[in-house]
Every structure is written in structure tokens, then in C-alpha cells.
N, C-alpha and C positions, 0 to 999 in steps of 0.2 A: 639212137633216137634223134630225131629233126629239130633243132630249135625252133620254137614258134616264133614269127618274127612280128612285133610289135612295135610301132612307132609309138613317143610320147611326146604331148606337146608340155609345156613347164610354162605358166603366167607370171611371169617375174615377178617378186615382189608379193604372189598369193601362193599360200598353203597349198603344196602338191600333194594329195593321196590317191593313191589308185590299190585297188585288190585283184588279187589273179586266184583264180581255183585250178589246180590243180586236179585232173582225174585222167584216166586211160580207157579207151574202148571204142564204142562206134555213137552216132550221134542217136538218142535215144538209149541208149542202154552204155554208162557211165557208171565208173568207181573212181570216187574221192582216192588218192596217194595219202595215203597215213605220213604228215612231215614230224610226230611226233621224235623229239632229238635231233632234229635235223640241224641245220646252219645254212643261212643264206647271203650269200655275195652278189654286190653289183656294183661294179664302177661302168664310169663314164671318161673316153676319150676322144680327143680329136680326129682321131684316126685308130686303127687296131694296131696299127704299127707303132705309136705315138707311147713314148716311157711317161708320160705327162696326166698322171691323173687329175680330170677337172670334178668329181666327185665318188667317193663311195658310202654304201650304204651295207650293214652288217646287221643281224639280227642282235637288236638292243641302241643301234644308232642307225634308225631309219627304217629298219624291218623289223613289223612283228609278226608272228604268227598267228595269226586271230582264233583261228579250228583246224589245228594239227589233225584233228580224223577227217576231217569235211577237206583240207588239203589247201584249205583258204590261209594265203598271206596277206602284206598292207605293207605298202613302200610310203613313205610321207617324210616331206622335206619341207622345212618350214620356212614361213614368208621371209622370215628374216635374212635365211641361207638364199632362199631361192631369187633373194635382191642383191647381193652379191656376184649372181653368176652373172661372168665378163664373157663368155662364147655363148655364139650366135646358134651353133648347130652341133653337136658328137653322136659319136656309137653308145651301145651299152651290152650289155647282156647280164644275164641273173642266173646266177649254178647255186645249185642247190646239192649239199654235202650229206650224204645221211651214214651214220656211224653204224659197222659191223664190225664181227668178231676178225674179219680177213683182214683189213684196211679202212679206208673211206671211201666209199662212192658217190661219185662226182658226175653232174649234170650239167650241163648246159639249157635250163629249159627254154628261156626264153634270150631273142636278142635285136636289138632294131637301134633306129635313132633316136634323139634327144632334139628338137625343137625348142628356143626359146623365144616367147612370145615378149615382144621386151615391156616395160613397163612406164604408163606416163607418167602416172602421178606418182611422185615422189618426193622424199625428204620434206613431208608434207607433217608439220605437230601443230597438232592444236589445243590452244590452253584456253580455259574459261575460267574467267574470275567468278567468285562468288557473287552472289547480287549486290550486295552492298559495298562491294569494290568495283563495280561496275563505273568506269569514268563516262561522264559525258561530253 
């Protein structure tokens, strides 16, 4: 099977979610992949070559499963993480692990780049006094 390839852009500094459905067949006539037990992986690197992972995401830290029948996931990486990230541009892909009685089968479904969109406002708090602290 083909990885589908997807780019993603990431708004620094804003909550990343994105959802992916999973199904096989022809357009108009589709069946959801049952991910029920499944396990999903995706990092992000500089390169495919590169030993330097600049993020991964695991079902329970970044992936959940939303509808294991329906084949829908949810990748989301929070503002906080995603103000952190110091690269400009990486690879990623997403394998999707489903447990059998032979072994584990392993997928590649999806894979593309990582865009980050950098962020301006930042290190931005704002505190408000209560009224009667209000100085003038």
C-alpha cells in the first residue's frame, strides 16, 4: 500500500489538531478500517536520514482514536509545544501498528512535510488588577 502523502502546516504558538479517516476502496463506495487495538506512531524529522527526532506523537501523547469502527484518528499538539518548535520545515509519516495472532502489522499510511508557520505574538501575559486596585 502507497502512503498518502500529506503536507501540514503547524501555527506556532496555536493548538495543532488535524483528523484523518481512514477507509479502503473506490471513491463513492468506501469502508472505514476497523483501528480498534491498534497503535499509532509519527515523528518528525529534518530529513529521513536525520537520527534527530524534532517531535513524536503516540496514541495517548498526541494521538487519539476518536471512532476505531469509523477509522477516524486526531493528532493535536498543544500551543505550548507547538511555541517551542525551533525548525522551520521536516518530514513526518504516521504507521499504524494493528495486533494479530502472527505478529504486528505495520503501515505506513500516511507521509509528507511539516511547515512551521512562525509565530509573532509572543511571550505576551496579561494581568488585570481588580477594580479597586486599579491605579491612576
Amino acid at each position: 500500500m502507497k502512503p498518502a502523502n500529506i503536507d501540514l502546516i503547524i501555527y506556532q504558538g496555536s493548538t495543532f489538531r488535524k483528523t484523518f479517516t481512514w477507509s479502503t476502496g473506490t471513491p463513492g463506495n468506501t469502508t472505514p478500517v476497523d483501528l480498534t487495538g491498534c497503535q499509532i506512531y509519527s515523528q518528525a524529522r529534518s530529513s529521513v536520514l536525520s537520527d534527530t527526532v524534532l517531535f513524536q506523537l503516540s496514541v495517548g501523547n498526541g494521538v487519539t482514536i476518536t471512532e476505531p469502527e469509523a477509522g477516524k484518528f486526531e493528532l493535536h499538539i498543544s500551543a505550548e509545544d507547538t511555541s517551542a518548535f525551533a525548525f522551520k520545515k521536516a518530514v513526518y509519516d504516521i504507521e499504524i501498528v494493528f495486533p494479530n495472532l502472527e505478529g504486528d502489522d505495520t503501515y505506513r499510511l500516511i507521509e509528507g512535510t511539516v511547515v512551521i508557520d512562525p509565530e509573532v505574538t509572543r511571550g505576551l501575559f496579561i494581568s488585570l488588577l481588580p477594580e479597586e486596585e486599579v491605579l491612576e
